[in-house]
Each structure stands twice: as C-alpha cells, then as structure tokens.
C-alpha positions, 0 to 999 in steps of 0.5 A, spaced: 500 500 500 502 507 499 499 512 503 499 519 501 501 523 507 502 530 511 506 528 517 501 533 522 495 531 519 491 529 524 487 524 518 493 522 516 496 520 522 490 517 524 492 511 519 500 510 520 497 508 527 492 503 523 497 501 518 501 499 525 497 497 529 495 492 524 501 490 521 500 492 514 507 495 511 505 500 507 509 506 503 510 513 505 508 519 499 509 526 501 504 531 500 506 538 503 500 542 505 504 548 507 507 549 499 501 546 497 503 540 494 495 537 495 493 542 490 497 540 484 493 537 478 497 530 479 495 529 486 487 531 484 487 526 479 488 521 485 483 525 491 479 530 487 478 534 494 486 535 495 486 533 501 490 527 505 490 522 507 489 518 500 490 510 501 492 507 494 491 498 495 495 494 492 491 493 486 491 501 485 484 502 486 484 509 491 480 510 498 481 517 501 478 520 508 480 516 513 474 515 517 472 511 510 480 508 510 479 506 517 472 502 516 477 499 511 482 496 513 478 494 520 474 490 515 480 487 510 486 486 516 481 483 522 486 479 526 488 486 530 481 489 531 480 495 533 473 495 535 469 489 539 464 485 537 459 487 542 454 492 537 453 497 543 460 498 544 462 499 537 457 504 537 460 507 544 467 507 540 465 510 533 460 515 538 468 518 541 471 518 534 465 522 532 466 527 537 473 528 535 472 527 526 466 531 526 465 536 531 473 538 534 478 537 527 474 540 521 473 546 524 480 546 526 485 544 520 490 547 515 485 549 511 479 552 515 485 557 519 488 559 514 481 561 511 480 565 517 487 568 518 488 570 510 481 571 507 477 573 513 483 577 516 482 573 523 488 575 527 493 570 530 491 571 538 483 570 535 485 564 531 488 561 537 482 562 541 478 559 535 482 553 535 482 552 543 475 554 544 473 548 540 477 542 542 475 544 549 468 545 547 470 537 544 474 535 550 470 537 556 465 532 553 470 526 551 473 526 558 467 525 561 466 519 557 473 515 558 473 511 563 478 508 568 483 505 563 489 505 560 486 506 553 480 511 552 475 505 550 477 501 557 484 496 556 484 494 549 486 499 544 481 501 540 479 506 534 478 511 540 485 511 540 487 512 534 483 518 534 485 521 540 493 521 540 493 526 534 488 531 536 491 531 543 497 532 540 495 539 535 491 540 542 499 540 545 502 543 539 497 550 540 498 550 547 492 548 550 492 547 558 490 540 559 490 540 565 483 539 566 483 533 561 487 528 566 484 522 563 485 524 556 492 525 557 492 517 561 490 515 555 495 519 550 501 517 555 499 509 554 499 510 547 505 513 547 509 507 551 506 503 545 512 502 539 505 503 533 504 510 536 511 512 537 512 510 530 506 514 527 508 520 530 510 527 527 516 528 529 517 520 527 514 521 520 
C-alpha cells in the first residue's frame, strides 16, 4: 500500500497508527500542505478534494478520508481489531471518534485557519482562541466519557485511540492547558509507551 501523507495531519496520522497497529507495511508519499503540494493537478487526479490522507491498495484502486480508510482496513486486516464485537460498544467507540472527526478537527485544520487568518483577516491571538475554544468545547465532553483505563475505550486499544493521540497532540502543539483533561492525557501517555504510536508520530514521520 502507499499512503499519501502530511506528517501533522491529524487524518493522516490517524492511519500510520492503523497501518501499525495492524501490521500492514505500507509506503510513505509526501504531500506538503504548507507549499501546497495537495493542490497540484497530479495529486487531484488521485483525491479530487486535495486533501490527505489518500490510501492507494495494492491493486491501485484509491480510498481517501480516513474515517472511510479506517472502516477499511478494520474490515480487510481483522486479526488486530480495533473495535469489539459487542454492537453497543462499537457504537460507544465510533460515538468518541465522532466527537473528535466531526465536531473538534474540521473546524480546526490547515485549511479552515488559514481561511480565517488570510481571507477573513482573523488575527493570530483570535485564531488561537478559535482553535482552543473548540477542542475544549470537544474535550470537556470526551473526558467525561473515558473511563478508568489505560486506553480511552477501557484496556484494549481501540479506534478511540487512534483518534485521540493526534488531536491531543495539535491540542499540545497550540498550547492548550490540559490540565483539566487528566484522563485524556492517561490515555495519550499509554499510547505513547506503545512502539505503533511512537512510530506514527510527527516528529517520527
């Protein structure tokens, strides 16, 4: 497989950790948001939104948004599942992953904040006001429903996790005070002593 890949996109990383988790060896293509490499014709032949990830199979055929690359890979590679069998769990999990996909991270990337602070003019305080008022309005919630761990679903790593490291780590990155989301961080500092997570890091990538 070939992913192709921004080394701080939150979806990105969500699939490095996949792909580890699950043991499936893949290649990495470097799409660089910042010079805005996603918007070149060759990448939008192979994901017409310009966006990353893009995960092309094998066989060539292409999947892009990770949500929908997740579903994949936890359907085709179901040796390391990352959601239990029991119906109502798996809703709790997607329910948390949700929360972060949905709600927290488009409002929050690349794109949306250089809309603000280019096309709207948002100063660079406001925009990171705007940024710290969404993972905490996001945060506030999730931390209630993360039990007593090690993981963010209870002892097993689940998809869950893979979608809280990285919004955790641009939550870190932008200075947020996580402070009042001690059982997010567990569940962060857990992961992190696993050599999947470690792997699929930014600063690893």
């Amino acid at each position: 497989m070939e992913l192709f890949d921004y080394f701080r996109s939150s979806a990105a990383y969500r699939v490095r950790i996949t792909l580890n988790l699950k043991s499936i060896p893949y290649t990495k293509t470097a799409v660089n948001l910042l010079t805005e490499d996603h918007k070149s014709a060759e990448y939008k032949a192979l994901n017409h939104q310009g966006l990353v990830p893009t995960l092309k199979l094998d066989d060539g055929r292409l999947i892009t948004q990770s949500t929908a690359i997740l579903e994949y890979l936890e359907a085709g590679y179901p040796d390391v599942p990352l959601l239990p069998t029991d119906p109502f769990e798996a809703a709790r999990i997607r329910s948390m992953c949700n929360l972060i996909a949905c709600d927290i991270h488009p409002v929050n990337n690349l794109r949306v904040l250089k809309y603000l602070t280019g096309t709207l003019g948002v100063t660079e305080e406001d925009k990171l006001t705007w940024y710290h008022h969404w993972i905490i309005e996001g945060f506030d919630a999730l931390e209630s429903q993360i039990g007593e761990g090690p993981f963010a679903a209870g002892n097993a790593v689940t998809l869950a996790d893979v979608y809280l490291v990285p919004q955790v780590f641009n939550a870190l990155r932008f200075g947020l005070d996580m402070s009042p989301y001690p059982k997010i961080m567990r569940s962060y500092d857990d992961c992190h002593m696993k050599s999947e997570f470690i792997d699929a890091a930014p600063e690893a990538s």
